[in-house]
N, C-alpha and C positions, 0 to 999 in steps of 0.2 A: 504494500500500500504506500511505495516511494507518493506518489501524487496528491495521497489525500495529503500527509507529514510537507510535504513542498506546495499547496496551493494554500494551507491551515498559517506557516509559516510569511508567504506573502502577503497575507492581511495580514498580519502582526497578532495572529491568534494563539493564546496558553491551549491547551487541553482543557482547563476550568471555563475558560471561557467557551470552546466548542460542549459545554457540557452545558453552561448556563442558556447558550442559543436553539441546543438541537435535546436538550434534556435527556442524553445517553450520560451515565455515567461516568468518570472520567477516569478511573481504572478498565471500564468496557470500552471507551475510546480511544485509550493509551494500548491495549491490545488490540482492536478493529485497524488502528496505525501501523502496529510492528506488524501484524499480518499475523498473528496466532487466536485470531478470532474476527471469523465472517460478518458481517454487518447483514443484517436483516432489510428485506425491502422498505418498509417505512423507516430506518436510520438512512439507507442512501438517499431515500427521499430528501430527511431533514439535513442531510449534512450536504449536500449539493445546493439546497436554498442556502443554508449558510455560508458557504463559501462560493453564491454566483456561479453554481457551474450546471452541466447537465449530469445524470446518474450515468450514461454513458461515457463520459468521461472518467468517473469513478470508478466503471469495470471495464476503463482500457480498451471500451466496444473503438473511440473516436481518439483521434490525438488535437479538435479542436476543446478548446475553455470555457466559450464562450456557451451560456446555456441558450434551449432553443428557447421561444416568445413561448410568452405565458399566459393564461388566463387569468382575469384579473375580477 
């Protein structure tokens, strides 16, 4: 999960703080990062709105950042 740890980092995000945004734990997020624990579809959900990006980008499907348009 190098991408989640390196796009978490360019917003100047703690692991506390991705816990306070996406309300995963922050020992289940500090694992869902090193890669010894899968993120469930509603975490990629919440952590790709926190960090601006698409859920495909989180599983590597796209090499774009940019999420797609959203419904509002």
């Amino acid at each position: 999960m190098s991408r989640l740890k390196e796009l978490r980092k360019e917003k100047g995000y703690t692991q506390i703080k991705m816990q306070m945004l996406t309300g995963i734990d922050q020992s289940d997020y500090s694992k869902i990062e090193s890669g010894k624990r899968y993120f469930t579809f509603e975490q990629c959900r919440k952590i790709a709105l926190a960090l601006d990006t698409s859920m495909d980008y989180l599983a590597e499907l796209t090499d774009e950042k940019k999420p797609y348009p959203r419904n509002k």
